[in-house]
N, C-alpha and C positions, 0 to 999 in steps of 0.2 A: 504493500500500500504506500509505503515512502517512498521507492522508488517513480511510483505512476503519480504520485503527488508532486516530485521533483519533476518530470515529465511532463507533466501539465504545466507547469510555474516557468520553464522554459520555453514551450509553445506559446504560453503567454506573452511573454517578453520578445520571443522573434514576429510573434501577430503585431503588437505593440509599435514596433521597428519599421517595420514593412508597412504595413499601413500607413505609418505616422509620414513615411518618404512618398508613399504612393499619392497621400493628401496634399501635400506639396506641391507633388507634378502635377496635379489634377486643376489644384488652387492656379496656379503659372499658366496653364493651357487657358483655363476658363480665363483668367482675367488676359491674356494676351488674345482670345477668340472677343473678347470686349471692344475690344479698342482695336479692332479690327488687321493684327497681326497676327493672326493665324487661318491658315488655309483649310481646306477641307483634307487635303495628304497627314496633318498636324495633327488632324480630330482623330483620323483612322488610326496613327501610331496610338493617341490616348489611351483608343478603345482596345489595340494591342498590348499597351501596358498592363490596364486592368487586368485583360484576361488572362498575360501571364504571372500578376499579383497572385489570382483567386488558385493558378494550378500551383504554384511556389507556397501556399498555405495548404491544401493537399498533400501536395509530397514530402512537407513538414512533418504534419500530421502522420503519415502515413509510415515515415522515418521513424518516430518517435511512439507510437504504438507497437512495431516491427520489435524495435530494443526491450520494450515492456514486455512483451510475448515470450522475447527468447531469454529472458530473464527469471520470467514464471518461470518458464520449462525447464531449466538449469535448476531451480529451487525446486520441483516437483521432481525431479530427475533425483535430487540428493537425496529427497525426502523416502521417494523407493527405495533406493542404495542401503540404505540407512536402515529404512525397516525387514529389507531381505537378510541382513546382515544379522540385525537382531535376532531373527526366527532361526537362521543358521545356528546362530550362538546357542537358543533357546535348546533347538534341539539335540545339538551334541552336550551339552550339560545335561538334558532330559537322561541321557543313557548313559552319564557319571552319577546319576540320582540316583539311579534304580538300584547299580549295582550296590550304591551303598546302603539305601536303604533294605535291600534282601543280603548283605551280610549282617545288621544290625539285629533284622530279625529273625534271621539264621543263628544267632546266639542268643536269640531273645532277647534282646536289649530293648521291650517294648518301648519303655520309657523317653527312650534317646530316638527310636526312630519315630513317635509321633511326633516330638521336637523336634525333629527336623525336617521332617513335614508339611510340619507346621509353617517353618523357615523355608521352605522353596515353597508354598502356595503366596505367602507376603512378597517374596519378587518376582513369581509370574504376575499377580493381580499387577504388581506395580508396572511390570511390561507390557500388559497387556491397557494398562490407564492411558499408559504412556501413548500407545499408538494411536489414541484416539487425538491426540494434539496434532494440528496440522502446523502450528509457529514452530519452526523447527527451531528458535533460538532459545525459544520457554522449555523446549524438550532437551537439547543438551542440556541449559544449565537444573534444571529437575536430575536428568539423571546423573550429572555430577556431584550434587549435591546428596543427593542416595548416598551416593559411595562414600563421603563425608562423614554422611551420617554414620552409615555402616562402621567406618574407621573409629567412631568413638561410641560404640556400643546403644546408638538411637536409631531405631527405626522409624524412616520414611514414608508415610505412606500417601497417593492421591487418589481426589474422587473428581473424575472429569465427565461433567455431563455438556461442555460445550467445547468444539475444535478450534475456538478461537484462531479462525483460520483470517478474519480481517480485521482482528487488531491493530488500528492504527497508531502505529508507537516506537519507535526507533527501537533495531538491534541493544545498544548501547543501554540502553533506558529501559529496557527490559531485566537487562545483566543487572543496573543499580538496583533495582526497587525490590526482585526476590530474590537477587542475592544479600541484600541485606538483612531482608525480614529473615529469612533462613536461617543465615551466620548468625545473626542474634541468638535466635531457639535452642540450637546447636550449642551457644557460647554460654547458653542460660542452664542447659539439662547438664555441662561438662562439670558443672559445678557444685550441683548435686548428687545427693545417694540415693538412688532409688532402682527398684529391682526393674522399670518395665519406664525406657525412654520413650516416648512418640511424637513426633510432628505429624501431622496431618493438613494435608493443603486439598479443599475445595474449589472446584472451577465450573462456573455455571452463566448462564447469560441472562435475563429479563427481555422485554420487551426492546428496553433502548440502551442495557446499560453490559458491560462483561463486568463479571463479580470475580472475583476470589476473597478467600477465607484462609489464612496460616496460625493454626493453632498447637498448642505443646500442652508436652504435662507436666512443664514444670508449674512454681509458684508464678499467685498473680503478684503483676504490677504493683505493687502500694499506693495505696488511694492517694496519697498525699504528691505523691510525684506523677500521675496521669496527666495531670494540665501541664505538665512541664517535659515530656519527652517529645515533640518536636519543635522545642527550644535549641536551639545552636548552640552546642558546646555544656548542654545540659548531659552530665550520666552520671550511674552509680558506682563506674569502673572506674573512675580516676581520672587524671588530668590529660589534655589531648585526645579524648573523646568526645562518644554524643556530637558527634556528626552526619552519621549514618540514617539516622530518621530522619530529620530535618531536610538533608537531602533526598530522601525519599518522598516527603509529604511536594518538596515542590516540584520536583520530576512531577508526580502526581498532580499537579494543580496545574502544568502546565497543557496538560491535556482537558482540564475541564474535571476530573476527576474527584474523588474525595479517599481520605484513608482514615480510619481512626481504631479508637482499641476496644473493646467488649471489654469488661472486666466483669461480665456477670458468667453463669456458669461455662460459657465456652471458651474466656480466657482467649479474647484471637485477635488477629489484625485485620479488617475487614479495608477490602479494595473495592470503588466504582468507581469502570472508566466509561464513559460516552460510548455509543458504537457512532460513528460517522459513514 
């Protein structure tokens, strides 16, 4: 969508240009056909000019849609690659499962092979959430952030009921807002002792709006600093923090959008962006 929005804002600018020269020649003809210095040979080039005005905004147009096309197809092209790979993956881990699972219960180790189970049905569900994302830049950093998690003992999990396939919102600007909200969760459960980490992230759309939901188990926020966590340079971690939200909420507002925190029993960051 940023690219066909860049796209557009250039066809603008060259309509803008051309026009603006074309209105010139046209103004120079007309007032020189006034005052009776121009011929009828004069009038015909005019009308030649015009008509190669209106084809030179066509093949414009035509240019700059062509780039948009093969730019789709490159990102739909990845996005295959991408999910064939996965299922590749899925599948040759499928037949390192099994084996381990029928030796576990080949010694009866009932215990251990429902835990484990357990644990590869949590990253199929999360692979198979995953494929339902068409932003393939919200899907890398999701599944990066998995493995994050995984690395410090938190389970990841998503519930995507929209492909947020026309999210209008820069690469970059995606990376800030849930990679922060994330890193926080992550930096809040590390800190803790508890027997069972979770994030959980929701993605869903309304009528006019894409929603998401990033929630944890860890403790809530403290009533007393809510109004003050996207304050700049406001945190509970020490000096040279508490940045991270604050750029988040205006990422977020620069779209139209809103963020704010639940602190009632679901404890989350709640996201609305505009669909355009």
């Amino acid at each position: 969508m940023n690219y066909l929005n860049e796209n557009k804002a250039a066809f603008r600018i060259i309509t803008f240009f051309l026009t603006q020269t074309f209105i010139i020649l046209l103004a120079a003809r007309v007032s020189n056909f006034y005052h009776k210095q121009i011929d009828l040979p004069d009038l015909f080039l005019t009308i030649i000019a015009l008509s190669n005005f209106i084809i030179a905004i066509f093949i414009i147009k035509a240019f700059l849609n062509r780039d948009f096309l093969n730019n789709q197809i490159s990102l739909y092209k990845n996005f295959t690659n991408e999910t064939i790979s996965m299922m590749r993956c899925e599948r040759h881990d499928f037949i390192n499962h099994l084996q381990v699972v029928y030796g576990l219960v080949f010694r009866k180790e009932h215990e251990a092979a429902k835990e484990y189970l357990n644990d590869i049905g949590i990253n199929f569900r999360f692979n198979s959430q995953l494929l339902n994302l068409k932003n393939i830049y919200l899907r890398f950093l999701l599944q990066n952030k998995k493995n994050l998690a995984f690395e410090n003992g938190i389970t990841l999990t998503i519930d995507v009921k929209s492909s947020v396939e026309n999210l209008n919102m820069a690469s970059t600007d995606i990376t800030t807002i849930f990679g922060n909200l994330i890193d926080n969760a992550i930096d809040v459960l590390k800190e803790i002792t508890k027997e069972e980490k979770k994030i959980e992230i929701e993605i869903f759309e309304t009528k006019n709006y894409y929603c998401f939901v990033i929630k944890d188990s860890g403790p809530r926020i403290n009533i007393e600093t809510i109004d003050f966590i996207f304050e700049k340079g406001f945190s509970t971690k020490g000096a040279n923090r508490g940045y991270g939200l604050p750029l988040v909420r205006d990422i977020i507002q620069k779209y139209n959008g809103q963020v704010f925190y639940d602190d009632t029993h679901n404890k989350s960051f709640n996201i609305t962006i505009p669909k355009r």
